[in-house]
C-alpha positions in Angstrom: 131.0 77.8 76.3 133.6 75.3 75.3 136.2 74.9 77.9 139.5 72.2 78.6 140.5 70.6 81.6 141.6 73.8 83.8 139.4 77.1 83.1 141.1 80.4 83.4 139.2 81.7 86.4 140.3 86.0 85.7 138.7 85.9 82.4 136.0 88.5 82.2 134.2 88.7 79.7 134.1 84.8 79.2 135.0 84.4 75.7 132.9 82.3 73.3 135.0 79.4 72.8 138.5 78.9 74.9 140.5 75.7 75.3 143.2 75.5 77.3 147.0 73.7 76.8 150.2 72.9 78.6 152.6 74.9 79.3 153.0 79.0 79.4 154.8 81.8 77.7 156.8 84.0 80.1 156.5 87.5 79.5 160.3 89.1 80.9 162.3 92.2 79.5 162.9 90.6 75.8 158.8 90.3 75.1 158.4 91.7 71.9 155.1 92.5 69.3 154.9 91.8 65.8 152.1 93.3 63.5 151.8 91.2 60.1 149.3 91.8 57.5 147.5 95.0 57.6 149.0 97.7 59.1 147.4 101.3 60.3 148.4 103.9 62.7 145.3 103.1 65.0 146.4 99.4 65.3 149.8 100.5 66.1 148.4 103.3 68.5 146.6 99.9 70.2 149.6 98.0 70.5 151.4 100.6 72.7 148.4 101.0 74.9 148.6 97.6 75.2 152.9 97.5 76.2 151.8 100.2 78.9 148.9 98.3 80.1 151.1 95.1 80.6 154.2 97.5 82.0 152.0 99.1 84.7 150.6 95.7 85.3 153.9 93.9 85.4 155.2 97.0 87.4 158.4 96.2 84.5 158.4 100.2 84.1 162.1 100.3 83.3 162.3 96.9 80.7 161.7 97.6 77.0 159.0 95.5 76.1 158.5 96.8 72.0 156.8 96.8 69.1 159.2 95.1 66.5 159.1 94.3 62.6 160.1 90.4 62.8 158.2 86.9 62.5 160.4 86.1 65.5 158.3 88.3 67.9 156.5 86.5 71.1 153.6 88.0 70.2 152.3 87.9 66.4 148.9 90.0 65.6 147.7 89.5 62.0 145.2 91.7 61.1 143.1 90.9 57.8 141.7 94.7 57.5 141.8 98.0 59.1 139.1 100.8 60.4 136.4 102.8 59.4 137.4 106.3 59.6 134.5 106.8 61.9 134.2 103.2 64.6 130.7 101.9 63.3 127.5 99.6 65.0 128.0 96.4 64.0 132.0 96.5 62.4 133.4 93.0 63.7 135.1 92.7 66.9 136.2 88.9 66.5 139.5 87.6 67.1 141.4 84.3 67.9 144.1 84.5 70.1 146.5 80.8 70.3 149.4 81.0 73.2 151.7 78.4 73.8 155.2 77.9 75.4 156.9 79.6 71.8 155.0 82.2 71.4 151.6 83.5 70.8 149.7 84.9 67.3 146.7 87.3 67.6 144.5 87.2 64.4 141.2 89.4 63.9 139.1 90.4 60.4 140.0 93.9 61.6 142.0 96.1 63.5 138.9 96.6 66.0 139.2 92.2 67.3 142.7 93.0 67.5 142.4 95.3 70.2 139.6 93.0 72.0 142.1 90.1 71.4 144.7 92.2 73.7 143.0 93.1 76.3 142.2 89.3 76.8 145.9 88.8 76.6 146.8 91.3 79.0 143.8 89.4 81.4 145.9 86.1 80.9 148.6 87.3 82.3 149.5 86.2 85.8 152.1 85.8 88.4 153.7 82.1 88.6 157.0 80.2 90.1 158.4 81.1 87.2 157.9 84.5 86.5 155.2 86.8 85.0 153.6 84.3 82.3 150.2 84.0 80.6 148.8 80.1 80.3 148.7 78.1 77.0 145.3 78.5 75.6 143.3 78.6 72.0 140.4 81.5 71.9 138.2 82.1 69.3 135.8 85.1 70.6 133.1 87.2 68.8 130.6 89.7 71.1 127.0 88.0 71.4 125.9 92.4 71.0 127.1 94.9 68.8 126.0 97.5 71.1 127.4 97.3 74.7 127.8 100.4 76.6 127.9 102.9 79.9 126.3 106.1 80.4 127.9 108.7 82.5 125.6 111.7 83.6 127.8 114.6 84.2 125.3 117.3 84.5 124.4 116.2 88.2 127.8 116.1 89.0 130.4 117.2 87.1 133.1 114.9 85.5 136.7 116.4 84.7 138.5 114.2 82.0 140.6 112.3 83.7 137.8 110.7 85.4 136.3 110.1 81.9 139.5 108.9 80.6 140.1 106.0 83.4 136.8 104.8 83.1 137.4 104.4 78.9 140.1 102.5 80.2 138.2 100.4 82.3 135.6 100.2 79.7 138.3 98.9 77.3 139.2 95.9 79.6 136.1 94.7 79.6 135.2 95.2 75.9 132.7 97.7 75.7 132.4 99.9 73.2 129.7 102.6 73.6 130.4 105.8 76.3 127.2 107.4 76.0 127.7 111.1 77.4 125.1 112.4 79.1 125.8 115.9 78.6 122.5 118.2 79.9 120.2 117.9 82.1 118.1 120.5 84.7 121.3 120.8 86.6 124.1 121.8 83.8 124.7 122.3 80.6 128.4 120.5 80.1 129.7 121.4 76.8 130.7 124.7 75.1 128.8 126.1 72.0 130.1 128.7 69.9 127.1 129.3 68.3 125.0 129.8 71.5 127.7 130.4 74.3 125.0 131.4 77.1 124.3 127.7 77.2 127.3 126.9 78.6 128.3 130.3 80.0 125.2 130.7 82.1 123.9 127.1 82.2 126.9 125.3 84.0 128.3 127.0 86.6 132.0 126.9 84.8 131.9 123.3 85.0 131.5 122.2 81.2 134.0 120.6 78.7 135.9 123.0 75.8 135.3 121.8 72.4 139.0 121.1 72.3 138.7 118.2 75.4 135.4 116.6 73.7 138.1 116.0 70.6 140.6 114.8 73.4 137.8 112.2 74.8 136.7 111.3 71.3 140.5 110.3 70.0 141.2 108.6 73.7 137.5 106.7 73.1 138.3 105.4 69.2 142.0 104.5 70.7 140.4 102.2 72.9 137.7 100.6 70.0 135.0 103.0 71.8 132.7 104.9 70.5 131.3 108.2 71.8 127.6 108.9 71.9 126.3 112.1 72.9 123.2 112.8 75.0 121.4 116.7 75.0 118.0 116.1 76.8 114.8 117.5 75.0 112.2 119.0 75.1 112.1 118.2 78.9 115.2 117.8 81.6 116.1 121.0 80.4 116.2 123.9 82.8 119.6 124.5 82.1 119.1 125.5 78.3 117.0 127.9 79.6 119.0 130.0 82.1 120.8 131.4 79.3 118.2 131.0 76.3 114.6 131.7 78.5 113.0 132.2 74.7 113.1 128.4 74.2 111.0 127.4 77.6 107.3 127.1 77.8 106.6 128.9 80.5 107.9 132.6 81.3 111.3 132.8 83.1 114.0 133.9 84.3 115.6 130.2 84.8 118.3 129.0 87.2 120.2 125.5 87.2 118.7 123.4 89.7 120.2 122.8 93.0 118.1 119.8 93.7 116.9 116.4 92.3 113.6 115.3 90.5 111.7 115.8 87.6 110.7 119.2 86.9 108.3 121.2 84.8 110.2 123.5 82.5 109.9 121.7 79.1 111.0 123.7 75.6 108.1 125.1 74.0 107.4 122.5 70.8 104.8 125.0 68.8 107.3 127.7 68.7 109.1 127.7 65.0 112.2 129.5 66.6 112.7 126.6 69.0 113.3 124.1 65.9 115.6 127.3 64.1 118.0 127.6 67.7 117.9 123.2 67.4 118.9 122.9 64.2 122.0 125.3 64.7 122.8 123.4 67.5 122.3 120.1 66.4 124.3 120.9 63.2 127.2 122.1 65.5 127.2 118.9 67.6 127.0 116.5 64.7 130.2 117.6 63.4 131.9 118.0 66.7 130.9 114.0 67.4 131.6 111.9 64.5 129.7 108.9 65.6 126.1 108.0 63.7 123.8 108.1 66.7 122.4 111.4 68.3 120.5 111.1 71.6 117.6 113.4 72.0 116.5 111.8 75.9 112.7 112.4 75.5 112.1 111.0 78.3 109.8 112.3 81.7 108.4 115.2 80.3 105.4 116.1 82.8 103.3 118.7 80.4 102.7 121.1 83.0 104.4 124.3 81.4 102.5 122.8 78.2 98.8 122.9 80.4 99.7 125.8 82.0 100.3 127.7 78.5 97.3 129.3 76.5 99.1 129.6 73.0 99.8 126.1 73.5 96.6 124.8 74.0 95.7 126.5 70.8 98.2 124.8 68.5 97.6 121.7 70.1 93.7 122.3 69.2 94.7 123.8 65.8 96.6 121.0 65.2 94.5 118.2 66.2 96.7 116.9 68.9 94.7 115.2 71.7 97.2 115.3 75.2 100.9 116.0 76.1 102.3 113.0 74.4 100.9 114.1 70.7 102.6 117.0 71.3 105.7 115.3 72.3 105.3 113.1 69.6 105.1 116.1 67.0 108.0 117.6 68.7 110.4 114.3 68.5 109.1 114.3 64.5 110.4 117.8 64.0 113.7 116.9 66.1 114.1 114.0 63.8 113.9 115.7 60.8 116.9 117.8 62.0 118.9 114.9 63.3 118.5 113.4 60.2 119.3 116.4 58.2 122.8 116.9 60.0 123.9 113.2 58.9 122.3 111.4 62.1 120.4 109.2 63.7 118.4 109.7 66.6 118.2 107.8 69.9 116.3 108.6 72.8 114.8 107.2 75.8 111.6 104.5 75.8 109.2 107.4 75.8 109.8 108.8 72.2 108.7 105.6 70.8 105.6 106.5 68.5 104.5 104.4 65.5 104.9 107.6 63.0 108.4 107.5 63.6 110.9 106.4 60.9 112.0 103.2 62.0 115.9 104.2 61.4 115.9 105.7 65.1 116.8 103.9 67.9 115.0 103.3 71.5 116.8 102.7 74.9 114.9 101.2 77.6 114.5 102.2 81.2 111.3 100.6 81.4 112.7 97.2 80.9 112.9 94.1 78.4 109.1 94.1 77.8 109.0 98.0 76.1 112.4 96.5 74.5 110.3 93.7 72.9 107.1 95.7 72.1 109.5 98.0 70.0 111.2 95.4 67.9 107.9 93.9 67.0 107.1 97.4 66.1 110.4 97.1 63.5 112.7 99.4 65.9 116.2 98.8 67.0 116.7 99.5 70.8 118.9 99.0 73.3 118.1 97.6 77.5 119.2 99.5 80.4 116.9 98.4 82.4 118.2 96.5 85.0 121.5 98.0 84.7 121.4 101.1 86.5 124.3 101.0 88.5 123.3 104.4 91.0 120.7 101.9 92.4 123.1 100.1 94.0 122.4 96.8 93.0 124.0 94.0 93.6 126.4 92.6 90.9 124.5 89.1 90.5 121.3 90.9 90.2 122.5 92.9 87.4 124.2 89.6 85.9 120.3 88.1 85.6 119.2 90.7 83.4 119.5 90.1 79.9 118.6 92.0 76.6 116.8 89.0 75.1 114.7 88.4 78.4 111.2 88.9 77.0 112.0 87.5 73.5 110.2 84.6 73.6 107.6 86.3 71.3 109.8 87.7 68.8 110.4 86.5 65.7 115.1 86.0 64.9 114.6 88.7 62.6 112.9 91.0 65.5 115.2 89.8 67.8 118.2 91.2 65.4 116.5 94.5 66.5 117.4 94.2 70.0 121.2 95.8 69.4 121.8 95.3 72.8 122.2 97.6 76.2 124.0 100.1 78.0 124.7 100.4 82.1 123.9 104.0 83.4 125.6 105.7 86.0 123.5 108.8 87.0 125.3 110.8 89.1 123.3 112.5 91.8 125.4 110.7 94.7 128.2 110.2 92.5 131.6 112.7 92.6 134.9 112.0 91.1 136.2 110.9 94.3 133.6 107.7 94.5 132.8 107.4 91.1 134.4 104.6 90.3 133.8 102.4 93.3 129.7 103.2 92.3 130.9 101.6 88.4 133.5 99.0 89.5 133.6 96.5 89.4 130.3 95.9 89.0 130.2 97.1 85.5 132.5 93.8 84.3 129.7 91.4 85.1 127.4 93.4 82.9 129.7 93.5 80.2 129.9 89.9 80.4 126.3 89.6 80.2 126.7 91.4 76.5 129.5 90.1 75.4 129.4 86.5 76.4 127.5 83.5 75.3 123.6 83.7 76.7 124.2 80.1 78.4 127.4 82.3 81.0 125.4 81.9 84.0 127.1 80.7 86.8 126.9 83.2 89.6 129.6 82.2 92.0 132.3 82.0 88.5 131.3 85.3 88.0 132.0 86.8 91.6 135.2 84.3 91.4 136.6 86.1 88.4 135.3 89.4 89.1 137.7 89.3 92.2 140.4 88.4 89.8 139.7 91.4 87.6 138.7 93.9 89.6 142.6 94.8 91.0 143.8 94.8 87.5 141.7 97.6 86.8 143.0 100.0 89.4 146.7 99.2 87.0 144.9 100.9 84.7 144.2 103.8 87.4 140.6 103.6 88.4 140.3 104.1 91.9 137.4 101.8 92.8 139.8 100.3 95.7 142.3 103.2 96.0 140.3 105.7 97.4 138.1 103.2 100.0 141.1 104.2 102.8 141.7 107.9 102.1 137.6 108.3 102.6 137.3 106.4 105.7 140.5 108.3 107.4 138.8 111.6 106.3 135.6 110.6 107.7 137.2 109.8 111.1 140.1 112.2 111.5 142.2 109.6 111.7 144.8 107.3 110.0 143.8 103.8 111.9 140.6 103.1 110.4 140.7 99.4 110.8 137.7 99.4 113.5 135.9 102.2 111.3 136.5 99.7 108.0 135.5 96.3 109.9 132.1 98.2 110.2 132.0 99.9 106.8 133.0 96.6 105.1 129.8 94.5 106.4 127.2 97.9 105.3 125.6 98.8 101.8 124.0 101.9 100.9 120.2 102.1 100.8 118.8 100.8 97.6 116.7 101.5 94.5 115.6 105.3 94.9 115.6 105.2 99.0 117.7 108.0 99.9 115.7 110.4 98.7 112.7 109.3 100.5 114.5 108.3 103.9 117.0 111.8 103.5 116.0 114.2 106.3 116.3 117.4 103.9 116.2 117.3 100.3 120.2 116.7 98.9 121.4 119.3 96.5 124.5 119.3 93.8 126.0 121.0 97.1 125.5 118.8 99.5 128.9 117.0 100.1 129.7 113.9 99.8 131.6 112.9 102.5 129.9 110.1 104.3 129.9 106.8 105.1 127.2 106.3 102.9 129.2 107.8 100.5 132.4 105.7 101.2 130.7 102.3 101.4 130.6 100.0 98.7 127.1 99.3 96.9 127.8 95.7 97.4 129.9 94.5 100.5 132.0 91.8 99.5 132.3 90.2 103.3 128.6 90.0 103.7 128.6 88.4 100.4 131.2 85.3 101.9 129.7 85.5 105.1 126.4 84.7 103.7 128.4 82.1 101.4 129.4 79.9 104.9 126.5 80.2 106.9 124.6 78.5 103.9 126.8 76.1 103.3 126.6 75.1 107.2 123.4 75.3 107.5 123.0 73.1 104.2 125.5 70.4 106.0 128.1 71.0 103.6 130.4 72.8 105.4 134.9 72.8 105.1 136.1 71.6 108.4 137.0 75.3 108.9 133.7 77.1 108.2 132.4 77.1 111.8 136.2 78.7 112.7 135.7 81.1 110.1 132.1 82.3 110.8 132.8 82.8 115.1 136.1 84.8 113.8 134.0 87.3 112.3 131.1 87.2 114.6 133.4 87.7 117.1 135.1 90.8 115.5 131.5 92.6 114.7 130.8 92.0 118.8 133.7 93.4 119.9 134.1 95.8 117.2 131.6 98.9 118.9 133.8 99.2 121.9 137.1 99.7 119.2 135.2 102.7 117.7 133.6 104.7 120.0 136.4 106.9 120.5 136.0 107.8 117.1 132.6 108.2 116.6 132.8 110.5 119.3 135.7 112.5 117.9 133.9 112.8 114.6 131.1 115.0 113.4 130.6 113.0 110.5 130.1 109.3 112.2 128.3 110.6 115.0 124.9 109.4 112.5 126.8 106.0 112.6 126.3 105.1 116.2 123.5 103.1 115.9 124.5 101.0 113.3 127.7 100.4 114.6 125.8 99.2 117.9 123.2 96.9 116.4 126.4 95.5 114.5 128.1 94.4 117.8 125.0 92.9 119.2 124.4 90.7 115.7 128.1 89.1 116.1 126.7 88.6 120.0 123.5 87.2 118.6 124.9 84.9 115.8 127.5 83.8 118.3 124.9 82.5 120.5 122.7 81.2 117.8 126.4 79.4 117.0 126.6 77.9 120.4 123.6 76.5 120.5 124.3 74.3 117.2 127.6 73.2 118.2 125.6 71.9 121.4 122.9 70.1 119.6 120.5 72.4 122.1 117.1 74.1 121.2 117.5 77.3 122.3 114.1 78.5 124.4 111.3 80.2 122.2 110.9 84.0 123.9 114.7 84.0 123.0 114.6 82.9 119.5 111.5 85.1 119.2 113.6 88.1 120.8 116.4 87.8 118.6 114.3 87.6 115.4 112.4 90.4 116.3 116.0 92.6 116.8 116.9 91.0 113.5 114.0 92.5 111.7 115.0 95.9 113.5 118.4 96.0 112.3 117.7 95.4 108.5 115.8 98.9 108.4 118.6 101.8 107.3 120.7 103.6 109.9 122.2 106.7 108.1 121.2 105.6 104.8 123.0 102.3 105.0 122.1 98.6 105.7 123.8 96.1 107.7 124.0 93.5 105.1 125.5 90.8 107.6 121.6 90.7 109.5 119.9 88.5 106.6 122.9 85.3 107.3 122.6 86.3 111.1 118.7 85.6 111.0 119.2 82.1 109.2 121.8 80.6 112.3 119.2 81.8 114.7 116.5 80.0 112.5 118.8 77.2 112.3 119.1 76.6 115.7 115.6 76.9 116.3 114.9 74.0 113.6 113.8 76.5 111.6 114.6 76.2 107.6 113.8 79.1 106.3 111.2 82.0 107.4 107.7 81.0 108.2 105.2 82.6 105.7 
């Protein structure tokens, strides 16, 4: 990473090389656009995105920033080539943007770096002395992977298109270009089929996407340099085929869409030859509805037991010569191929598909992590990580940032390394709805599409939070509602409008992690259940912890501002007092009652660390039994309270060990 004298901090991704100059170029009611050199309706189609982006973020609705045919325009783009009819792996996304005080020129090999180019224009710009103005810089840019997407699971919970659509926008921003669409699963069948209507009819509870909107999505998608990859899980994950379509299952029916969460038996029934005559119909019908190359099959978690539990199956397995489960599965992804391949397509599917007697065209993403990754490209197989970037789990963002594709490389050859095309974050949506959808992607999302994009040496964890602050309230301009909705929950939640005591709690608390709410729930959550909880509302990573944590390091270190030790009482002092502030509405709700506890154990923490506080700034060992005491509480209050942590007890534990003399934890 090449950078000048004064870094522009709301970059995000960083881009490969980026210099920056004197000077800025205002952008007021007579900005105008240019295009030079090759000229096509899609790069055209981009540039006006790219006026409305910066009108919404300018809030200059009314000026007439335009598109004009002159070499006197602010803003030049020169684009050597145009697009493939159908966005392809691997076209080339580089650009090099200059801006100075005159003017600024945009050139890309294609139309596809022109549109990366703008977006980090429309990052540049900020708000100065002198007016709305982006800084004088020179970037040249180029993606580190070709493959750098999300999947969105909208079979759990169901997705209308206007939630897809903000979150292509979002994608945009931050230069992805892969929206892989999970579009089946055991609790719905999302898309209509004219060829076999019950799946849709009877597998999705009315809650699926016309043929008509997956065109819509498509055309907003290659608007935005995105592709679209579709997802129909086989042979297992699959309940929901077979609620309409019972023939296709192993095991006897009649089927209903799960209500719950899990892995479960049904699995399609891979000897029967009617199974691969109903895919192929289907397949062929998908393929030409979704233009893109890639086809996902899923593959993944099938548990055999409909298989075991089926005589006729046990005999083609024996005729056959097929050992266990996975031979089967492996002769079922073969056939599956075959059709994928005879539609125009290549196949993708999930780690578990991966089988030596596959063709090595097809494509493997990883759950299981960068090791499976590396194993398959020794094996000559292209694949993608998503390990490590499951954002339901409610990871952190700089734990997510520390994952990369290339992790377990070491062994692999450059040419095996090529293989590795590179990953895709996955929002499964089981405590997702389009009301909180957004605040479980974003902004968390950005740093992983950094981690793609940008150089493999972009490491520094506090630059990324820095500039993920910066970024993050540019994307609600472009109408995700990762911030907007945090209020409008919370007053819902308390039947109230004042929510400031109920927020000064939600803002230090994090959902439970990994795959904990399912084992700590108290009865098993359903696509019913509502989700309408604090839980719900809180953010998977809470940004005040996060700085809280930031000062009581740095005085604990000795490196403290003059105003740390201000800073850290003000907020102790708020979470003590904070209880007393919302009882009434605990009380007054049904839906924070749960929420007492925490709320408690809060208070006494801000009482705790202001004691712990006191000590220091007295130079005085505070007595052992206390220290002991207080530690022990500590411990109690890190274990979830309705689902949710309080992530303010971890810093709160290190003053106490502080002023005990204690550096860190004894072992």
């Amino acid at each position: 990473m090449e950078q000048g004298p004064s870094p522009v901090p709301s970059l995000m991704p960083l881009p490969t090389q980026l210099q920056t100059g004197s000077g800025q170029l205002l952008i007021d009611k007579s900005f105008t656009v240019a295009i030079t050199g090759h000229k096509e309706p899609r790069l055209q189609r981009a540039v006006e995105i790219f006026l409305a982006d910066l009108r919404r973020q300018t809030g200059m609705t009314q000026i007439d920033l335009k598109l004009i045919d002159s070499p006197t325009a602010n803003l030049i783009i020169q684009s050597d080539a145009g697009s493939n009819k159908v966005q392809e792996l691997g076209e080339d996304e580089s650009y090099q943007l200059v801006i100075n005080s005159a003017g600024a020129r945009l050139n890309a090999p294609t139309t596809l770096g022109a549109m990366r180019g703008l977006q980090t224009f429309l990052q540049l710009v900020q708000t100065t002395g002198a007016g709305f103005a982006a800084p004088a810089v020179t970037i040249n840019d180029r993606p580190r992977f070709a493959w750098r997407g999300l999947m969105i699971d909208v079979s759990r919970h169901f997705m209308p298109v206007d939630v897809l659509k903000r979150n292509l926008d979002g994608m945009a921003a931050v230069k992805l270009n892969v929206f892989h669409w999970h579009l089946s699963d055991n609790q719905g069948f999302r898309i209509e089929s004219k060829k076999f209507p019950k799946l849709h009819e009877m597998g999705s509870d009315g809650l699926y996407y016309t043929q008509e909107e997956v065109r819509e999505v498509i055309a907003y998608a290659r608007e935005r340099g995105i592709r679209v990859v579709p997802e129909f899980d086989m042979p297992g994950h699959s309940t929901a085929w077979f609620v309409g379509y019972p023939e296709l299952a192993s095991g006897p029916g009649p089927y209903e869409i799960e209500r719950k969460w899990g892995v479960f038996d049904p699995a399609m029934d891979a000897t029967q030859e009617r199974t691969y005559k109903f895919l192929n119909v289907f397949v062929g019908e998908m393929a030409a509805l979704f233009p893109d190359q890639f086809f996902h099959i899923g593959g993944d978690e099938v548990n055999g037991k409909q298989w075991d539990a089926n005589p006729k199956i046990q005999q083609f397995m024996r005729a056959h010569n097929l050992k266990n489960n996975q031979d089967l599965q492996a002769y079922f992804n073969r056939r599956v191929q075959g059709i994928v391949s005879k539609h125009g397509k290549t196949m993708l599917g999930w780690d578990e598909i991966l089988r030596p007697d596959l063709p090595k065209s097809i494509v493997i993403q990883s759950w299981r992590g960068p090791d499976s990754l590396a194993q398959a490209a020794k094996q000559g197989y292209r694949g993608l990580l998503s390990y490590g970037y499951y954002l339901d789990l409610m990871w952190p963002a700089s734990q997510h940032y520390a994952v990369d594709p290339l992790s377990s490389a070491a062994g692999l050859t450059a040419e095996q390394q090529q293989q590795i095309l590179g990953g895709e974050a996955c929002m499964w949506t089981e405590y997702a709805s389009p009301e909180n959808i957004d605040a479980r992607i974003w902004p968390r999302l950005a740093p992983i599409a950094e981690r793609l994009w940008s150089p493999p040496d972009t490491r520094d964890v506090n630059s990324m939070y820095e500039r993920m602050h910066h970024v993050s309230p540019r994307l609600g301009w472009l109408g995700l509602t990762h911030n907007s909705s945090y209020v409008p929950m919370l007053q819902r939640i308390a039947g109230a409008d004042d929510v400031s005591a109920l927020k000064v709690l939600v803002d230090v608390v994090e959902p439970v992690k990994n795959y904990s709410r399912e084992e700590l729930a108290t009865e098993p959550a359903t696509s019913a259940t509502p989700l309408n909880r604090l839980v719900d509302a809180a953010r998977p990573e809470s940004e005040t912890a996060r700085q809280f944590a930031e000062l009581v390091d740095s005085m604990v270190a000795g490196k403290a501002q003059p105003a740390t030790e201000g800073q850290i009482k003000a907020l102790l002092v708020r979470w003590r007092d904070n209880d007393a502030k919302l009882q009434p509405q605990i009380d007054g709700s049904f839906l924070l009652k749960e929420d007492a506890p925490i709320s408690k154990n809060l208070s006494a923490l801000g009482a705790t660390g202001l004691a712990a506080l006191d000590y220091l700034e007295r130079g005085e060992r505070p007595p052992t039994t206390w220290v002991t005491e207080q530690l022990a509480f500590i411990e109690q209050t890190k274990k979830p309270q309705a689902l949710l942590l309080l992530a303010v007890a971890p810093a709160v534990e290190k003053l106490v060990r502080a002023s005990a003399g204690q550096t860190s934890e004894p072992r």
